[in-house]
C-alpha positions as CSV (number, residue, x, y, z in Angstrom):
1,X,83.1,62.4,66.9
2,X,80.8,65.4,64.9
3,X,80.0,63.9,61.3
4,X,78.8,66.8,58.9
5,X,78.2,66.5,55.1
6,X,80.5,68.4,52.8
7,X,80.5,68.5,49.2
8,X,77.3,67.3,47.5
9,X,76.7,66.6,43.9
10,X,74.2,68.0,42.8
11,X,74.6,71.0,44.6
12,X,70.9,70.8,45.6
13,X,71.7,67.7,47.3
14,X,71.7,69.5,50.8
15,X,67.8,70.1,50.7
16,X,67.4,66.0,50.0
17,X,70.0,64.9,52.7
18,X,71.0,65.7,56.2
19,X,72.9,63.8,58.6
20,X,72.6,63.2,62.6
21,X,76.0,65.0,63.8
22,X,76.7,62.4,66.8
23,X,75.5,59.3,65.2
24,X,76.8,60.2,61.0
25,X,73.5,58.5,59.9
26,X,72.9,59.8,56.6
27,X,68.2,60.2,56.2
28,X,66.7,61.8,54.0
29,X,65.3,65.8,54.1
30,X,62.6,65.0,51.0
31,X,61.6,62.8,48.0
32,X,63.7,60.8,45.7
33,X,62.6,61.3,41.9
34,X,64.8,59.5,39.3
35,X,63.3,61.8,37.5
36,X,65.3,64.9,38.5
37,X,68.4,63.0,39.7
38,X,69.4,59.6,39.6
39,X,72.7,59.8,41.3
40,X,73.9,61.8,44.2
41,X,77.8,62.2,45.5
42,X,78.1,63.1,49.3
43,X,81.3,63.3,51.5
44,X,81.0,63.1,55.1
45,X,83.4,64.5,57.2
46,X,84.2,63.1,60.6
47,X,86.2,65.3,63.5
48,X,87.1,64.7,66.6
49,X,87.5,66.5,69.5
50,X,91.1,65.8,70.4
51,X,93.5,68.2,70.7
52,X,94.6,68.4,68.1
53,X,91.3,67.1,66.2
54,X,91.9,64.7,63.8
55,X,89.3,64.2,60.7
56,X,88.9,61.9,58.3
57,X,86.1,61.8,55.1
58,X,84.9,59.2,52.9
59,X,82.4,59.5,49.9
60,X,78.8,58.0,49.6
61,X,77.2,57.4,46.1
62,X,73.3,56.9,46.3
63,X,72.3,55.5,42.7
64,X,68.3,56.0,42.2
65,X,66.8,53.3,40.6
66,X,63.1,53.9,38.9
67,X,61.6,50.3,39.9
68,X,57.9,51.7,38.7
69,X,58.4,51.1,35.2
């Protein structure tokens, strides 16, 4: 199975997140700031490589939370 990440809300989302294509574990490319964004919206898309390939997606929300004040 390949995982790859889609459509991201905010649209700068893809210089935050990346995702490990063989594993689909989801880490982090830079800093959260609540700040700038307190909610992001990521779908991950999952193919295999049947034939044919069959996919699937589902959606992650990652709230921010500003604990420092």
């Amino acid at each position: 199975i390949s995982y790859s990440l889609q459509k991201l809300f905010p649209p700068d989302g893809r210089d935050v997140f990346g995702i490990d294509r063989k594993s689909g574990e989801i880490h982090l490319r830079g800093d959260l700031d609540f700040e700038d964004t307190c909610l992001y919206r990521l779908q991950v898309d999952a193919a295999d490589q049947g034939n044919p390939p069959l996919s699937g997606h589902c959606k992650v929300v990652l709230e921010v939370l500003d604990v420092n004040d």
